[in-house]
C-alpha positions as CSV (number, residue, x, y, z in Angstrom):
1,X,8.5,-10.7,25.4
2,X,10.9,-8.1,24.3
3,X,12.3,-9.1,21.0
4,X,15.3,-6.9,19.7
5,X,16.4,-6.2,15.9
6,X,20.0,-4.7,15.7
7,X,21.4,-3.5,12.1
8,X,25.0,-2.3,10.6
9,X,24.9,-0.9,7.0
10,X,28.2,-3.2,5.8
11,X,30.1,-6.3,7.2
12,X,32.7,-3.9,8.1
13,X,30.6,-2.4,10.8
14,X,30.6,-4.3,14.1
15,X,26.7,-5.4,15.8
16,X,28.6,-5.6,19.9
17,X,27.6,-2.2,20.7
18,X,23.7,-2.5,19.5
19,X,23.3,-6.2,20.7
20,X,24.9,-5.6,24.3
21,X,22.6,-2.8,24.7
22,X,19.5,-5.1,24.0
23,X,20.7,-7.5,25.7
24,X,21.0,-5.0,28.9
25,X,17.8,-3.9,27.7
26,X,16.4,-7.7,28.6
27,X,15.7,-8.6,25.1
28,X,15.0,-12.1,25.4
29,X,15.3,-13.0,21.4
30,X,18.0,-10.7,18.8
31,X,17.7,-10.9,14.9
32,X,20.3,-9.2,13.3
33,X,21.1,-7.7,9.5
34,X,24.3,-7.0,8.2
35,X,22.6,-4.8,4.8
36,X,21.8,-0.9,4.0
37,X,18.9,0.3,5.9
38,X,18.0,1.4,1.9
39,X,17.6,-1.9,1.0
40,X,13.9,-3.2,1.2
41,X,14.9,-7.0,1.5
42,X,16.2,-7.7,5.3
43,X,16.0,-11.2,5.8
44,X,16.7,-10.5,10.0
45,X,13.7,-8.3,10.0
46,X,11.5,-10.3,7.5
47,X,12.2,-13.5,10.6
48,X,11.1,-10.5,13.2
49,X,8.4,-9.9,11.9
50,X,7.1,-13.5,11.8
51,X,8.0,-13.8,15.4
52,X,5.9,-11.0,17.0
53,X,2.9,-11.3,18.5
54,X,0.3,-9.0,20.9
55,X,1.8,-8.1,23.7
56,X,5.5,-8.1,22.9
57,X,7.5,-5.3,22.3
58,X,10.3,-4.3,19.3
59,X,13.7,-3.1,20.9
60,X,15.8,-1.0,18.4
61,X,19.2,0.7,19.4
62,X,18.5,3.4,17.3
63,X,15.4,4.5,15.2
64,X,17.7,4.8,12.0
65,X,18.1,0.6,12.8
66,X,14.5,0.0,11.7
67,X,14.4,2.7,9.2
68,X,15.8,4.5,7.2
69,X,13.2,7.2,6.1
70,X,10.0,8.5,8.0
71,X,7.6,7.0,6.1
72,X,8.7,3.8,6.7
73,X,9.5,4.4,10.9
74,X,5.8,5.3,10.2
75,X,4.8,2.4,8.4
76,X,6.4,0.0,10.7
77,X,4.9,2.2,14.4
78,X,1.5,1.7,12.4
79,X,1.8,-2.0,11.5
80,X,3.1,-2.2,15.4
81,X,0.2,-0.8,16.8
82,X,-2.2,-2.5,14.7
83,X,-0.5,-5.6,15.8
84,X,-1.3,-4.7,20.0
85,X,2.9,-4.6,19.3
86,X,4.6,-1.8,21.7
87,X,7.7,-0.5,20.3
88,X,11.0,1.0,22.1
89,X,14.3,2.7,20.6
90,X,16.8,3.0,23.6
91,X,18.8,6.1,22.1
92,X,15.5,8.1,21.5
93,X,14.5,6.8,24.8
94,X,10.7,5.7,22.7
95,X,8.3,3.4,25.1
96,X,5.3,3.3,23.7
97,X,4.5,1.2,27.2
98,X,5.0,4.2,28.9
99,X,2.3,7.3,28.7
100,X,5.1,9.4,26.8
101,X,5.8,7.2,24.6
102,X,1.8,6.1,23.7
103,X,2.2,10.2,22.8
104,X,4.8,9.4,20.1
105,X,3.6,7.2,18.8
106,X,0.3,8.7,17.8
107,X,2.0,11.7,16.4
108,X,4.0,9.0,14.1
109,X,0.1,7.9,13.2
110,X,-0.7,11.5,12.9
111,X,1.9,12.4,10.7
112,X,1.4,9.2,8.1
113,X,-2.3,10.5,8.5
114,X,-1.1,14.2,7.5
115,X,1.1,12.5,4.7
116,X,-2.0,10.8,3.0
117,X,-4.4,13.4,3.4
118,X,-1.5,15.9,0.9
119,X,-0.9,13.7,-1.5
120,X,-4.7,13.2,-1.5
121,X,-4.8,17.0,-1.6
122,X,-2.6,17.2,-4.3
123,X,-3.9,14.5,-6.5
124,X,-7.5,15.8,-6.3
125,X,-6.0,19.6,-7.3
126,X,-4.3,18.0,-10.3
127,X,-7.4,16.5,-11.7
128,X,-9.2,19.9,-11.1
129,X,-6.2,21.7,-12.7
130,X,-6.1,18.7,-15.3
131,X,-10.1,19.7,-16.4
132,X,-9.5,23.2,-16.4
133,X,-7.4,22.8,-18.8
134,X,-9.8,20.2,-21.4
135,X,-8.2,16.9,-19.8
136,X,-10.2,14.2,-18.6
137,X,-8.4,11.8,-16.6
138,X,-9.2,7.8,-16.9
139,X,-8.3,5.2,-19.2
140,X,-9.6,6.1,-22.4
141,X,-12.3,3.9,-23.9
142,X,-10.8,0.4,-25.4
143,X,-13.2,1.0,-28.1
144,X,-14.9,3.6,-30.5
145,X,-18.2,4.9,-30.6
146,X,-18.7,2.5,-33.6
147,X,-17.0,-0.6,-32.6
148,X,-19.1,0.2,-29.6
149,X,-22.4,0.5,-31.4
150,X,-21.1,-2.7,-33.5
151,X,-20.9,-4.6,-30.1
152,X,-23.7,-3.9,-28.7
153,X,-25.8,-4.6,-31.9
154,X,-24.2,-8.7,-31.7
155,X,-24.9,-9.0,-27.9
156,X,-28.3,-8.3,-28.6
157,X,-28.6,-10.5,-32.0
158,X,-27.9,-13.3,-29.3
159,X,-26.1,-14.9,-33.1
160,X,-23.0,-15.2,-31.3
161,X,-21.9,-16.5,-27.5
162,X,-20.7,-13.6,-24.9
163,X,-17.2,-15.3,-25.4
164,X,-16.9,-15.4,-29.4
165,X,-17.6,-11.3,-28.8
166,X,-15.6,-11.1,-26.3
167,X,-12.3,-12.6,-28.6
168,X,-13.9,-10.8,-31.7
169,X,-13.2,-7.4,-29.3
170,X,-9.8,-8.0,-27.2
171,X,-11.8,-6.8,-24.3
172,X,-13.1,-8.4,-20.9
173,X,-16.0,-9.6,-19.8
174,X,-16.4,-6.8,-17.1
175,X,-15.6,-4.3,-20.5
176,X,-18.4,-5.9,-22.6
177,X,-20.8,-5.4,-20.0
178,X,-20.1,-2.1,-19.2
179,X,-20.5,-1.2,-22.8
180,X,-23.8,-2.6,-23.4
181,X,-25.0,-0.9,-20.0
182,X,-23.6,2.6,-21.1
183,X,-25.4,1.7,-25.1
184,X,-28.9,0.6,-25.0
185,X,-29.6,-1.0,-28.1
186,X,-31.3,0.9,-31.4
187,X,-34.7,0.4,-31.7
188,X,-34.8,-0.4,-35.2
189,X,-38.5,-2.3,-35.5
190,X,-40.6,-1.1,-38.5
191,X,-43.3,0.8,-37.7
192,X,-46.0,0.4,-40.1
193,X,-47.1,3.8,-42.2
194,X,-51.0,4.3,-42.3
């Protein structure tokens, strides 16, 4: 089924041109939104969603109806395809049913793929440059060395429950036990002199 979405930024704007071109276009179903292409909330296109299934295709006037930055034309091609959803844009003349099309719309998969793999890039030269420089990167520790030491010495006297430690602390079961793994406990038995 071909299911079209048409757009205009403010109710000034006029949706007759971009429905009467889906409709040419045979789109069987329209939803419409009269908001920015900025704005994150479209109700028209949250209803779209919801309505397509595998095997139907997304009919747009324009790209810049769908979206209004590359990331998210790339987000939305990826969810599409994930979805066995193809996608057309008449302007562009985009048919991902068609063998040129298929071609876009793996270079919009290999560009969000590009995307992820620099900021991945960039991230992982940060830390490096981060440690170069003495800084560790993490959370740092909810607790001292001795608060640590003073926790791990009442899980192992077993005098008080896991969750009377845990509210003597402020900390979370998952934190307590991460602690006593990273502190084994003192051995402090006497060892009698001969």
């Amino acid at each position: 089924m071909l299911i079209g979405y048409a757009r205009v930024s403010t109710v000034d704007q006029n949706l007759n041109l971009q429905k009467d071109a889906l409709e040419k276009a045979g789109c069987e179903r329209i939803f419409e939104d009269t908001i920015s292409g900025a704005r994150a909330e479209r109700p028209g296109l949250a209803k779209l969603k919801e309505q397509l299934r595998s095997g139907d295709t997304l009919v747009v006037w324009r790209l810049d109806r769908l979206g209004r930055t590359l990331r998210n034309l790339i987000e939305w091609v990826t969810w599409l395809e994930s979805e066995g959803i193809a996608f057309k844009s008449l302007q562009e003349s985009i048919d991902t049913t068609t063998s040129g099309g298929k071609l876009i719309f793996h270079m919009f998969g290999a560009l969000a793929e590009f995307e992820r793999n620099l900021i991945r890039e960039r991230t992982q030269a940060g830390l490096l440059s981060a440690r170069a420089r003495g800084r560790m990167g993490g959370r740092p520790p909810s607790l001292d060395k001795k608060k640590q030491k003073l926790l791990v010495k009442l899980y192992h006297d077993k005098d008080h429950s896991i969750t009377e430690i845990l509210e003597m602390f402020h900390i979370s079961k998952s934190t307590l036990y991460k602690i006593v793994r990273e502190n084994p406990p003192e051995i402090t038995a006497n060892i009698p002199h001969q």
